[in-house]
N, C-alpha and C positions, 0 to 999 in steps of 0.2 A: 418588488420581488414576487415569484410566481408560488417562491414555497414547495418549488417540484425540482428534485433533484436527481436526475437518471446517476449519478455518480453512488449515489447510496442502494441504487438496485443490482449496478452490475458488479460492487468488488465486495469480495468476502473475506475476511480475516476473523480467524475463531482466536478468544481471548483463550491469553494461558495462564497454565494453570501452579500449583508450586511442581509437582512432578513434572510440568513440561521446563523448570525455568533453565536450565540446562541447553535445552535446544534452543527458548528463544535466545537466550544469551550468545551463543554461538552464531546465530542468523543479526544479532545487533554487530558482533565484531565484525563478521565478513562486509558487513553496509560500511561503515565505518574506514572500512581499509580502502574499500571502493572508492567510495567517497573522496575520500581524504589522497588516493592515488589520483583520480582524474581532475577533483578542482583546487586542490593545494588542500594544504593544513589549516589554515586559520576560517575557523567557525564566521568569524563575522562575511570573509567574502567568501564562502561557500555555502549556499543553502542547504546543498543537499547533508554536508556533514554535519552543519548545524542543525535539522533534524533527527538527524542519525544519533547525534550527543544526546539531546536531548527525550530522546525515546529510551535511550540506556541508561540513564539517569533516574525515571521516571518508574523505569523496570528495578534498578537497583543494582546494577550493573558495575561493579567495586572499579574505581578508576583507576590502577595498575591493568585492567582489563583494557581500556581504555586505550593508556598509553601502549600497550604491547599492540593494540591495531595500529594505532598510529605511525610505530618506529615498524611495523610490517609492510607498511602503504610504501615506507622509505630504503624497502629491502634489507630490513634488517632480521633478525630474526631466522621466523621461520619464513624460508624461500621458496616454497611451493605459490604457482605463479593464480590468484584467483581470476576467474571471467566471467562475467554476466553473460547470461540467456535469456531469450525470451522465444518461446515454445507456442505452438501453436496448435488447436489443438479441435476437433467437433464431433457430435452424436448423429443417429442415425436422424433423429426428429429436432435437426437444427440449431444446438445449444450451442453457442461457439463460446472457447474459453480462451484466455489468454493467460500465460506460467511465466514469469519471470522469476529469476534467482542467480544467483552466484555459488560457480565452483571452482572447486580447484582440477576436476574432470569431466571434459562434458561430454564424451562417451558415457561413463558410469553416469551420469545424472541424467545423461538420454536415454537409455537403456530399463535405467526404473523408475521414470515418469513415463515411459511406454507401457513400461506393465501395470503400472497405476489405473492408466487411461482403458487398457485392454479390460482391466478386471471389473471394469463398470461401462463397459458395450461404447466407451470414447476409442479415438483414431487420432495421431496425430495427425492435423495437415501439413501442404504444401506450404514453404516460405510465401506469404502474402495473404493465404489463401483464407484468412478468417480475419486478418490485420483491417481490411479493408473499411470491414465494418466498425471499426473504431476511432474513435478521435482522441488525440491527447489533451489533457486539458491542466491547469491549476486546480490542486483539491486542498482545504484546508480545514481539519477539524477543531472544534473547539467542543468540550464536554462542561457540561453541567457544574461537575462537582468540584473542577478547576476553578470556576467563576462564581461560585455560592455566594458572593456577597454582591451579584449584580442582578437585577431584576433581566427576566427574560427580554423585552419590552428593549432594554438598553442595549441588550447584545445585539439585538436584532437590528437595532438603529444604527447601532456602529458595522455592522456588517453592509448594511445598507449605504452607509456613509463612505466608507473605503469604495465603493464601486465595484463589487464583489456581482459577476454576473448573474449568479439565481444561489441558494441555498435551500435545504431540504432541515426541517423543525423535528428532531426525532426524541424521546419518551430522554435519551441520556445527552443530547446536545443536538449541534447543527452541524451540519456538510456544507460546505459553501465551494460554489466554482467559480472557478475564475479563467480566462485567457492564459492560456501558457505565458504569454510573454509578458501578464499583467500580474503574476502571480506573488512576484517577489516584492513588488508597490506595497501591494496589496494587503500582505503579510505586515509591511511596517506598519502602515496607517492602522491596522488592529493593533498592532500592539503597543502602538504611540497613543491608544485610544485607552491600554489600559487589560486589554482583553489579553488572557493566557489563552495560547495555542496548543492543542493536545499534539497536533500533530501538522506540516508542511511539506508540500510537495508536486511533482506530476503525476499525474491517473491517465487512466484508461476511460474513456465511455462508449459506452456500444449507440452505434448511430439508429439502429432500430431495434430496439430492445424486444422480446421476445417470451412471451405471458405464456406460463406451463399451469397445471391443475397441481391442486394438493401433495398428492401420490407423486407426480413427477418429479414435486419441486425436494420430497423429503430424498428420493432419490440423488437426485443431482447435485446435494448439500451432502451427502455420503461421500461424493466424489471432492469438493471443493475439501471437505474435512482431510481427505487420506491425501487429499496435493499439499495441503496447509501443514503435515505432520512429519511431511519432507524434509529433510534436517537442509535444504540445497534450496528449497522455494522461498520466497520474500512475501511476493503479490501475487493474488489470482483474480481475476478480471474476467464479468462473462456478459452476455445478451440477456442471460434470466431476468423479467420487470419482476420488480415488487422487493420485499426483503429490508431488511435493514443493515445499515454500516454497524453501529456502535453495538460491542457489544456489551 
């Protein structure tokens, strides 16, 4: 393994806080409904819900919360129809971002992720027009303080062992990538090995990542911050190198 992980430079996710736990809570149900709308209900053959469960679990997430996404995926409830976006988005000196989220309006969530974008000198792009640079890949994190009873050394092996294409060693755990279509293997064999999974899924990686100075970068993290606070955004994905995932 290289130990060099572009998936840890280009997505951003700021950790919350108790006054934000409201909105993440909010941002877990709509995953969850998603989820649970496009690959069925049952956790074991859907990975995507099974990470969704398992992130709202972790957050604390009261399961009556839970089942109300559930029986919403099934039309029950409240009937307001949700849909994912993914937004596209660049600066004048080449930052390309990517906004993915789910609403229930994608005028209104278009409308004030424009203004977001405007208020910090971004533009959205054309359909394609920043996608290009990106690859989707398998991302899978595992933290530190999940696995305290296993030497670094072991995680690393087993990461290694599963056939996990590169991973990135960071100060609160690892990032590890994988092949999209290797991703869901991948995740057993870790966890057949023993290893808790922080988190499972698809990512974004920017195919030429793109090195800003100091000043630029606290800028451009103002910007990822005010998309991230978005009660409608999930993920944001950019070309900025350097940075870290965990936070």
């Amino acid at each position: 393994m290289a130990g060099h992980s572009r998936w840890a430079q280009v997505k951003h996710k700021k950790a919350a806080t108790d006054t934000k736990k409201g909105q993440l809570f909010s941002k877990l149900i709509r995953e969850i409904t998603i989820a649970a709308r496009i690959g069925g209900e049952n956790p074991e053959t859907n990975a995507r819900l099974r990470t969704a469960v398992e992130r709202a679990r972790q957050a604390g997430l009261p399961k009556e919360n839970m089942e109300r996404a559930l029986a919403r995926a099934k039309g029950e409830g409240d009937t307001a129809t949700l849909q994912e976006f993914l937004y596209e988005a660049t600066t004048p000196d080449g930052i390309m971002v990517l906004i993915e989220g789910i609403t229930d309006n994608k005028n209104r969530a278009l409308a004030e992720i424009r203004q977001i974008l405007l208020s910090h000198h971004a533009r959205l792009a054309d359909q394609g027009g920043v996608l290009w640079n990106f690859e989707k890949i398998g991302s899978v994190v595992i933290r530190r303080e999940q696995n305290a009873g296993r030497p670094p050394e072991e995680v690393e092996l087993a990461i290694v062992d599963a056939g996990a294409e590169d991973f990135t060693k960071e100060t609160k755990g690892w990032v590890v990538e994988t092949k999209l279509r290797e991703l869901d293997e991948i995740r057993k064999r870790l966890e057949a090995a023993g290893i808790f999974l922080d988190a499972c899924g698809p990512a974004f990686r920017a195919r030429s990542p793109l090195s800003v100075d100091a000043a630029r970068r606290v800028e451009i993290e103002k910007l990822f911050e005010e998309l991230n606070d978005h009660h409608e955004v999930q993920e944001i994905y950019s070309n900025v190198a350097g940075g870290s995932f965990l936070p």
